[in-house]
C-alpha positions in Angstrom: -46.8 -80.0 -74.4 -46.0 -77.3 -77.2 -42.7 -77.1 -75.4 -41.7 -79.8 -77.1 -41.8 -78.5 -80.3 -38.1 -76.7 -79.7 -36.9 -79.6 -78.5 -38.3 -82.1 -81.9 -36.8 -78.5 -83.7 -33.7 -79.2 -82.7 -33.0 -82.9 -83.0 -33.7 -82.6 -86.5 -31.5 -80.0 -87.2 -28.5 -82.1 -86.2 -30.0 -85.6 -87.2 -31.2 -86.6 -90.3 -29.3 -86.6 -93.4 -26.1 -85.6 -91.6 -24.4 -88.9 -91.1 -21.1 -87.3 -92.5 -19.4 -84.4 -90.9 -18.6 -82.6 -93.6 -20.1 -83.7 -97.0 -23.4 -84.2 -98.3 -25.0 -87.7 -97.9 -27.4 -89.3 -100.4 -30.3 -89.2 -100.5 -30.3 -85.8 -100.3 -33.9 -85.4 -99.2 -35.2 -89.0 -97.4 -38.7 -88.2 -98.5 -41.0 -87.7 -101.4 -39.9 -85.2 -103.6 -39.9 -86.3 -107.0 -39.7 -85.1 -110.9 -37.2 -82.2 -109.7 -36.8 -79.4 -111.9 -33.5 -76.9 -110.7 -32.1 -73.7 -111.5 -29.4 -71.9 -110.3 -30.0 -67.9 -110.4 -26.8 -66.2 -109.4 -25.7 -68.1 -106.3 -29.1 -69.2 -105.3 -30.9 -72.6 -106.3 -34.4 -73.1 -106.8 -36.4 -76.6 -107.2 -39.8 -77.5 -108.4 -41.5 -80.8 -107.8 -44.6 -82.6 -108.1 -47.3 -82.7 -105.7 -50.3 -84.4 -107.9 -53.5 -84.3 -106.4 -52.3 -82.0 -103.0 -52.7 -78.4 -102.7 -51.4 -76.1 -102.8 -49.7 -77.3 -105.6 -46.0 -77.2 -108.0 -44.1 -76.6 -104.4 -41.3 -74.0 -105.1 -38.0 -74.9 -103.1 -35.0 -72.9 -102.3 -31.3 -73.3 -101.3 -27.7 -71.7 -101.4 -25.8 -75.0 -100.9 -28.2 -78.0 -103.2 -28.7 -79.6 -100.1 -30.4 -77.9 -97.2 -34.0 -77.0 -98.9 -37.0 -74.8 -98.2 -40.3 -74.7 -99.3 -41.0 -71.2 -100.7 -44.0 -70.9 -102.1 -46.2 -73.0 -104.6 -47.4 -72.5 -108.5 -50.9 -72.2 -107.8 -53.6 -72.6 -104.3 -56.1 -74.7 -106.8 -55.0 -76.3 -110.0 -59.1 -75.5 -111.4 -61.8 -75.2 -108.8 -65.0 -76.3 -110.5 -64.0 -80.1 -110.7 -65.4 -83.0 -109.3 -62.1 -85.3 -109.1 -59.9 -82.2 -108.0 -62.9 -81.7 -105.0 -63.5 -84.8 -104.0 -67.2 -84.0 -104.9 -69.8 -86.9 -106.1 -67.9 -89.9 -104.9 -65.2 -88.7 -107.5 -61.2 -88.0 -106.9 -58.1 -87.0 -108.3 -55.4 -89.9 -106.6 -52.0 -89.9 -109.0 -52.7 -87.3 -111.3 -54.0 -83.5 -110.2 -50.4 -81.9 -112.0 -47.1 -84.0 -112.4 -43.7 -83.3 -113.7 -42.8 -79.5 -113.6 -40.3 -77.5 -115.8 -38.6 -74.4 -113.8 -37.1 -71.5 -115.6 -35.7 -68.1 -115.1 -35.5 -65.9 -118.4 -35.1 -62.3 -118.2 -36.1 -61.5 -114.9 -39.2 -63.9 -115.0 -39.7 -67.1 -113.0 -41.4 -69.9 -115.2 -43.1 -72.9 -113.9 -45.3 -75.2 -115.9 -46.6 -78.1 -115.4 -49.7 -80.1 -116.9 -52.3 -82.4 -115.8 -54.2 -85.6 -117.4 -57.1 -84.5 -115.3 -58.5 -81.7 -116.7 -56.3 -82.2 -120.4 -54.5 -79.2 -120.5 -50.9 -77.5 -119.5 -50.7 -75.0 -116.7 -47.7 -72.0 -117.2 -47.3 -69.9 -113.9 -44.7 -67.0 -114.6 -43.6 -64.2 -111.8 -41.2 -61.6 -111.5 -40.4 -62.6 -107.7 -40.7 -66.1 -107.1 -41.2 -66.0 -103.1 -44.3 -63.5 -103.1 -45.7 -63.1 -106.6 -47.9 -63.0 -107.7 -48.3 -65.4 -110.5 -49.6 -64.9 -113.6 -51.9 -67.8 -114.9 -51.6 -69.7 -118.8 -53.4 -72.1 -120.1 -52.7 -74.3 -123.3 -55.6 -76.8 -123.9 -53.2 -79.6 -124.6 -51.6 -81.9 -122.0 -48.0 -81.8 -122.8 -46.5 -85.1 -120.6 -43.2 -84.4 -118.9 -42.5 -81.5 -121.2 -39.4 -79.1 -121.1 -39.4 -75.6 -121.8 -36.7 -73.8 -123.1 -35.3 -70.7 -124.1 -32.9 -70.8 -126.5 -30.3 -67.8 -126.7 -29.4 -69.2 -130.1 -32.2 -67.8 -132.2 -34.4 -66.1 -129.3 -37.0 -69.1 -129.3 -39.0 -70.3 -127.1 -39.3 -74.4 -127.4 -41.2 -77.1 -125.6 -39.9 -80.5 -125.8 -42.5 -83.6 -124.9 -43.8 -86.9 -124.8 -43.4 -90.7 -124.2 -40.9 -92.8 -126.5 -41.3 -90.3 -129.7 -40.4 -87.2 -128.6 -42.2 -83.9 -130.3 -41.1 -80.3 -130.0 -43.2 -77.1 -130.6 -42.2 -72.9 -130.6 -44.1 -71.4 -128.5 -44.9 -67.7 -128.7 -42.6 -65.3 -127.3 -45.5 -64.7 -124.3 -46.0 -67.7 -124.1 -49.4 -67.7 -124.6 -49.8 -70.4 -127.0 -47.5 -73.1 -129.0 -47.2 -72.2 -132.8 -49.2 -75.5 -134.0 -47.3 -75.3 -137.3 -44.0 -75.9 -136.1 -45.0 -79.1 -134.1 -42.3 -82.0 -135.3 -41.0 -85.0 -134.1 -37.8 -84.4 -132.5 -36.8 -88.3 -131.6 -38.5 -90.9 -133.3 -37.6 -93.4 -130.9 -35.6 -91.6 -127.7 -35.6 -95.1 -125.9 -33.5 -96.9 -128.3 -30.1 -96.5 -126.3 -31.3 -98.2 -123.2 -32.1 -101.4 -126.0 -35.1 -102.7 -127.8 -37.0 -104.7 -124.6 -38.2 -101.7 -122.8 -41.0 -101.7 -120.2 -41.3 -97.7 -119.7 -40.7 -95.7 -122.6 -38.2 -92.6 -122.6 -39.8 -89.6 -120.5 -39.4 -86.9 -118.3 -37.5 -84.8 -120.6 -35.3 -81.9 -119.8 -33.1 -79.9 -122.0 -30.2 -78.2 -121.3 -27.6 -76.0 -123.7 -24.2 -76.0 -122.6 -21.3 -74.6 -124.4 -23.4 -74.3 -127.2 -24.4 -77.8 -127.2 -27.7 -79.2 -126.4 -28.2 -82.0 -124.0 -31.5 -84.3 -123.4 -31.8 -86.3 -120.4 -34.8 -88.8 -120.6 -35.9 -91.7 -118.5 -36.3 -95.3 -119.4 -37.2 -98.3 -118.1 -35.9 -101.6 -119.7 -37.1 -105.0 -119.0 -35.7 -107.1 -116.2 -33.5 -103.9 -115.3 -33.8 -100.8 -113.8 -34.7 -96.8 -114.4 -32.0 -95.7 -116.5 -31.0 -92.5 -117.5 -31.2 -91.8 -121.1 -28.9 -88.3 -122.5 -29.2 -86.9 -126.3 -26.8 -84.7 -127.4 -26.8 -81.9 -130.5 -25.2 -79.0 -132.2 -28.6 -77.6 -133.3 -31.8 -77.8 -131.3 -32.9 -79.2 -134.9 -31.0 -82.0 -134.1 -29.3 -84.4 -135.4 -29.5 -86.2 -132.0 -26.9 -88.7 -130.7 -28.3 -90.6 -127.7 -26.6 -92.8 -124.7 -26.9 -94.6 -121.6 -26.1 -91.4 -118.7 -26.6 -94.0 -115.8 -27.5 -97.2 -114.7 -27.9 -98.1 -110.8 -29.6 -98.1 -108.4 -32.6 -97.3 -110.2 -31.8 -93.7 -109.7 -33.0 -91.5 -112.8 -35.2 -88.8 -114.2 -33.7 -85.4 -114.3 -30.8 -83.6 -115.2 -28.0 -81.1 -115.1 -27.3 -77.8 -112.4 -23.4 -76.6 -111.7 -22.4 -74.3 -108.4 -20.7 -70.9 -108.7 -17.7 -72.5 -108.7 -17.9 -74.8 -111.5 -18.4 -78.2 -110.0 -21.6 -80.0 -112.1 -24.3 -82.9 -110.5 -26.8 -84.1 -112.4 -30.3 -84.4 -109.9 -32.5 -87.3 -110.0 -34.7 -89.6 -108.0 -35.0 -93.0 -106.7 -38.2 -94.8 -106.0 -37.6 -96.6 -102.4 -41.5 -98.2 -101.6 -43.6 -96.3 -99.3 -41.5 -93.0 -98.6 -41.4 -92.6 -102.0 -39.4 -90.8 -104.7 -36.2 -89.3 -103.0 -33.5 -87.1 -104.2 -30.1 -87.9 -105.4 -27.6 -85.8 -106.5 -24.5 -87.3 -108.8 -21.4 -85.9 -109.6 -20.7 -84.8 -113.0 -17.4 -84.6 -115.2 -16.8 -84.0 -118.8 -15.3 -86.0 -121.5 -15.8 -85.0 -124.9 -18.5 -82.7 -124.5 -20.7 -85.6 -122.6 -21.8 -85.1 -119.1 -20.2 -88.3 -117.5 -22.5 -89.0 -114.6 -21.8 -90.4 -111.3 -18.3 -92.5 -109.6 -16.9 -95.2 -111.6 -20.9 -95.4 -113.2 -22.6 -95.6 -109.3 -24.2 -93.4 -107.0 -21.9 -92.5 -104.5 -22.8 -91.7 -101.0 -21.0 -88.6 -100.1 -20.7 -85.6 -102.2 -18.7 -82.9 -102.5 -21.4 -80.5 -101.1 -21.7 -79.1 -97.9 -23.2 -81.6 -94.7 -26.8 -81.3 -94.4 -28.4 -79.7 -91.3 -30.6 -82.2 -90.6 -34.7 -83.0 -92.2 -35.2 -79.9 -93.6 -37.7 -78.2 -91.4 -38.6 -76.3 -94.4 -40.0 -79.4 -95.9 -41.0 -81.5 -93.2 -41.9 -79.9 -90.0 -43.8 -79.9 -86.3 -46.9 -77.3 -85.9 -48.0 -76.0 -82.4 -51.1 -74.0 -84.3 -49.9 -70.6 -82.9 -49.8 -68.0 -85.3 -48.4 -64.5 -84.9 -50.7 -61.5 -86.7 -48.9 -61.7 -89.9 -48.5 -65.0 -90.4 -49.8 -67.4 -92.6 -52.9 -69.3 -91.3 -50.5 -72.5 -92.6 -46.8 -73.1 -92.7 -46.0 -74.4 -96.4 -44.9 -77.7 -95.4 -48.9 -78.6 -94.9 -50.8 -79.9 -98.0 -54.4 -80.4 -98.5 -55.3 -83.7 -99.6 -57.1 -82.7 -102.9 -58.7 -78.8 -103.0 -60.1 -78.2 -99.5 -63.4 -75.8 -98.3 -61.4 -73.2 -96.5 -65.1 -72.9 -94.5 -64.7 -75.9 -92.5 -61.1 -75.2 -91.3 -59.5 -72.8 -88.4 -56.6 -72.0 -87.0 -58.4 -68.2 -85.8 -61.2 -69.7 -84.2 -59.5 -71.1 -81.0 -55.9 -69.6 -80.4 -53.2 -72.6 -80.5 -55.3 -74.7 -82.3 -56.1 -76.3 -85.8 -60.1 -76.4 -85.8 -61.6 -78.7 -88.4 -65.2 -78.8 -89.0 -67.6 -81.2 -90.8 -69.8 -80.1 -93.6 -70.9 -82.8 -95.4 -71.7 -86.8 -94.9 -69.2 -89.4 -96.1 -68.5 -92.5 -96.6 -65.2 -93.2 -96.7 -61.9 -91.7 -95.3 -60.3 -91.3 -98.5 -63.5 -89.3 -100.2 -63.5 -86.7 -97.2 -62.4 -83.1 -97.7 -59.7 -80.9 -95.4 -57.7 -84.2 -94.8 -54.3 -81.8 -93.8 -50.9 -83.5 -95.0 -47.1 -83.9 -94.6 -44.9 -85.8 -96.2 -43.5 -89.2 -93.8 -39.5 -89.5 -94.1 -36.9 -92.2 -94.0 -35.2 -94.0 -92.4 -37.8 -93.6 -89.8 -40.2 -91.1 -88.5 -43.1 -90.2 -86.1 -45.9 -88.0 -86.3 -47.4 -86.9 -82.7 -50.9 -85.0 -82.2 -53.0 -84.2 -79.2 -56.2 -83.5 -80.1 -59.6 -82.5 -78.6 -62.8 -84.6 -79.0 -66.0 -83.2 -77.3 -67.7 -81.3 -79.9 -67.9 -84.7 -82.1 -71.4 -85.6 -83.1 -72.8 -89.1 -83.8 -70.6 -90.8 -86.4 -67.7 -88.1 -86.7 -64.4 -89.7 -87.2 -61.2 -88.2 -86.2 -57.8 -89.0 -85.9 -54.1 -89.5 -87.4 -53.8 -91.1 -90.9 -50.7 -92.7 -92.6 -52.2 -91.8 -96.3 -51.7 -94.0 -99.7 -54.1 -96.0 -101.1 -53.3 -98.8 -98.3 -53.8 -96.4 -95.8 -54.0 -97.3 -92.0 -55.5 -94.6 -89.4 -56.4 -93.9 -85.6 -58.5 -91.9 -84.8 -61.8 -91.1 -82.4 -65.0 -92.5 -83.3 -68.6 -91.1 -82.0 -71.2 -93.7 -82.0 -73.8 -94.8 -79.9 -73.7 -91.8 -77.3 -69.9 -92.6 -76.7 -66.7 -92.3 -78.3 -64.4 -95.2 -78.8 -60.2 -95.1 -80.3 -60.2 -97.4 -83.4 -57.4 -98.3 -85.4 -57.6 -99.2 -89.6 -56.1 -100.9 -91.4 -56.6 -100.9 -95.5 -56.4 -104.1 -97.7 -57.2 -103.8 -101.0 -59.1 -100.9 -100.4 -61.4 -102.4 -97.9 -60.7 -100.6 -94.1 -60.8 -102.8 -91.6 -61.2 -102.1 -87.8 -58.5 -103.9 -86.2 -59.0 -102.9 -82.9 -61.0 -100.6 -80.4 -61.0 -99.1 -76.8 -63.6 -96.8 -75.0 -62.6 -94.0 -74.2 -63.8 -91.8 -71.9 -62.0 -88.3 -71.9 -62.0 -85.6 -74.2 -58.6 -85.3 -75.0 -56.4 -88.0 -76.3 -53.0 -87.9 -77.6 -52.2 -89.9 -81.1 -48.9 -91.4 -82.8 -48.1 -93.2 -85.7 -44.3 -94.6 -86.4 -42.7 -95.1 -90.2 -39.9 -97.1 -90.5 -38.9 -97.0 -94.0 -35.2 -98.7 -93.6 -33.9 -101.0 -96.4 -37.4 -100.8 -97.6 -38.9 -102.6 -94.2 -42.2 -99.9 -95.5 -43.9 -100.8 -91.8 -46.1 -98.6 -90.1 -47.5 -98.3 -86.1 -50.2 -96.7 -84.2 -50.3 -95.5 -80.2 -52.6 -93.7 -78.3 -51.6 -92.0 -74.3 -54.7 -90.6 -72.5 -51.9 -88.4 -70.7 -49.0 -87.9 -72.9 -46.6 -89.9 -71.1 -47.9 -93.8 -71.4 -48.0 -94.6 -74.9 -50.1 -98.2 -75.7 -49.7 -99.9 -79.2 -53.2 -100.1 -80.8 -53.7 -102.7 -83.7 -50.6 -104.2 -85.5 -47.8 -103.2 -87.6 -49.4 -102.4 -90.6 -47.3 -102.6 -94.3 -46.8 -98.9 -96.1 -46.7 -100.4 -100.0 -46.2 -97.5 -102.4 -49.3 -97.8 -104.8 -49.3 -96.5 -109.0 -53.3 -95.3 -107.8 -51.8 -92.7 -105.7 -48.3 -92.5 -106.8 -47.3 -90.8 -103.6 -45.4 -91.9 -100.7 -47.5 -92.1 -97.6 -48.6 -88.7 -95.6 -49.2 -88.1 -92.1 -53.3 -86.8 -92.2 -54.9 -84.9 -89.6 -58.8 -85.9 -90.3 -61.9 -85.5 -89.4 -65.1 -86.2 -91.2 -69.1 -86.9 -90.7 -71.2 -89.9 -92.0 -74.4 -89.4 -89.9 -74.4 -85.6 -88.6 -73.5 -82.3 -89.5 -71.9 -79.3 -87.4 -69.4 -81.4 -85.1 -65.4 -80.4 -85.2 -62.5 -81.4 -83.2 -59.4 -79.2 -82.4 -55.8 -80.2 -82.8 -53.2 -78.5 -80.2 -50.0 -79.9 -82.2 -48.8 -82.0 -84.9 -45.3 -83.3 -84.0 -42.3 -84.7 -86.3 -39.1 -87.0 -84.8 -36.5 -88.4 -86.7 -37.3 -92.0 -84.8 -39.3 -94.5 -83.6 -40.2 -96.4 -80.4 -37.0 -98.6 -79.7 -39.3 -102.0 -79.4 -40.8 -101.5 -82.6 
């Protein structure tokens, strides 16, 4: 079976996101990569993006074109590891928060990511001299600075952090930024929505600042009443201000982010666009100048091609299939896996049995959503399919296994042990109650798993299949809805899972986890 792996390689090299020859097509990542932050060092590009409650955590991307991206490495393994929420420990967790919006920098020869989290109240500053290896150097202010910006300015050799919600503030930090200089705290913007109108639902956020040609440029996002996300830009002659503020761009509801240029002097401003249960997704814009304002997209819209070299299909540095077998250097996990909340590297394997991911249980739970070592990718539009095979005959009485779609609706298949036999149920969640829409017997200790995302115009359904050879696949269940949920303010994840609620000491191991770029044809 892991022979298909080259072949599920390939496809997506030459499918997704390509629908052009030659140009870039928007989005420019169909899947959940929001609150970008991007630099360009040299002729290289580098992205940070928020991962909330997963870890590793603060995933660090790379690209030479702004289009084709890589996961290479991440901020931190745990965000803090003596936490309840962040552990999933006494019925507690960390869904929608963990660390959100990140601010990337390169200054000197130093690599800068922060980031801060409304979980434990403080702001996180990782800082490295080589921003593939490392290693990262850890700082901790004991303030949670929302959607803040650092920058350096090259005007008077200060270092600035710009934050908050409707009034923005701004602080000097120390030149080590080991601390903010409480005395020079000010407001920056009273009132950093007031552009976008007075009837406004989601106060100005997500700032990012910017100097360019000696100006300095704020882009913000808002959210007006009976409209969409908007983008919101401030301009100034002195970091000090006085700040003149307008609307940067108003459709689609793509917003929050702000301004990178190529080598050869073309500008795009990167945002998001929120589109249901894939999630956030990046778009890129074009940008031109008049009068010293960055004039963002075509004629005020998004346009679908850019002048940006053709994609080369998902990403399979973002997104990507997992036979298990790993070569003596390499890492016991590929970075495009994500543990859902911090996991107990004791119950997990991919040593243990060659070829194969081995989880283990340690612990009773009750719930799906409360077990540890739940191992995550991200799903991606416009459709997609996650494939495992795995094996079943070290369960013990009520061990659960299987293949989750994961949000707070979540729906799952997986392998129950009950009752001296094993049985394939499919869930589906309601208003976070699971419900067992269907189950078969099974009778053999391998079975193979799919579940099916189709996230066109929105349609946010999801499917379950089980083969008992690989080659017959049988719907299980129904289609199941994939609503995008504030709780967990993710789009849904593929999950490989298995957990305890009577017994201790069981495990089940995974040959492959498998990605496509489609779905069955009669779904």
């Amino acid at each position: 079976m892991k022979i298909k792996n080259a072949f599920f390689s390939l496809v997506l090299l030459f499918s997704l996101c390509n629908y052009g020859q030659n140009k870039a097509q928007n989005p420019i990542i169909f899947a959940d990569v929001p609150d970008m932050s991007i630099i360009r060092v040299n002729d290289i590009y580098y992205m940070s993006s928020t991962t909330m409650h997963m870890n590793p955590g603060v995933p660090i991307m790379k690209s030479s074109d702004l289009v084709n991206w890589k996961i290479i490495n991440y901020a931190y393994q745990t965000l803090e590891d003596d936490n309840d929420k962040l552990n999933l420990d006494n019925g507690k967790n960390d869904y929608g928060r963990g660390s959100w919006a990140s601010s990337l920098n390169y200054h000197n020869g130093i690599y800068y990511v922060s980031t801060f989290s409304g979980t434990t109240g403080k702001t996180y500053i990782f800082s490295t001299k080589d921003i593939e290896k490392g290693p990262w150097k850890r700082t901790v202010l004991n303030n949670s600075y929302h959607d803040h910006s650092i920058f350096f300015d090259d005007d008077d050799g200060k270092v600035y952090m710009v934050w908050g919600a409707g009034k923005l503030q701004i602080v000097e930090l120390k030149s080590d930024l080991s601390a903010v200089k409480e005395e020079t705290k000010k407001v920056l913007i009273e009132n950093a929505s007031a552009p976008a109108g007075n009837n406004i639902m989601l106060q100005s956020e997500g700032s990012q600042l910017f100097k360019i040609k000696g100006k300095y440029y704020l882009f913000n996002i808002v959210w007006p009443k009976d409209g969409m996300r908007t983008v919101i830009i401030h301009r100034a002659d002195k970091i000090s201000g006085p700040w003149e503020g307008k609307v940067g761009l108003q459709d689609l509801g793509v917003a929050q982010g702000g301004l990178i240029d190529t080598p050869d002097g073309k500008w795009f401003s990167y945002l998001f666009r929120d589109f249901g249960g894939v999630g956030r997704i990046p778009y890129f814009v074009p940008v031109k100048w008049e009068k010293d304002w960055p004039i963002l997209g075509e004629n005020n819209k998004v346009p679908q091609n850019l002048d940006l070299p053709a994609g080369k299909g998902l990403i399979p540095g973002i997104v990507n299939s997992d036979d298990f077998n790993r070569k003596n250097n390499d890492p016991d996990l590929p970075l495009v896996w994500q543990w859902n909340h911090n996991p107990d590297n004791s119950l997990w394997s991919v040593k243990e049995r060659k070829g194969f991911l081995r989880l283990k249980t340690g612990r009773i739970d009750s719930s799906f959503v409360q077990a540890k070592n739940t191992l995550t990718q991200r799903t991606f539009g416009p459709e997609s399919t996650g494939t495992v095979l795995v094996e079943v005959s070290k369960m013990k009485e009520g061990d659960f296994a299987g293949l989750s779609l994961l949000q707070k609706e979540y729906g799952l298949i997986g392998v129950k042990a009950e009752k001296n036999a094993k049985k394939i149920v499919m869930i589906e969640t309601l208003k976070d109650i699971p419900t067992e829409i269907e189950s078969i017997p099974l009778t053999q200790n391998k079975v193979y798993f799919k579940a099916e995302c189709n996230f066109k115009n929105k349609a946010d359904e999801g499917q379950f299949f089980y083969s008992l050879d690989g080659k017959k696949w049988i719907s299980i269940g129904k289609k199941i809805k994939l609503p995008y949920t504030l709780p967990h303010f993710m789009g849904y994840r593929f999950g490989l899972f298995n957990y305890a609620t009577k017994n201790l000491g069981g495990f089940v191991d995974f040959d492959y986890f498998h990605i496509e770029d489609q779905i069955s044809k009669n779904n």
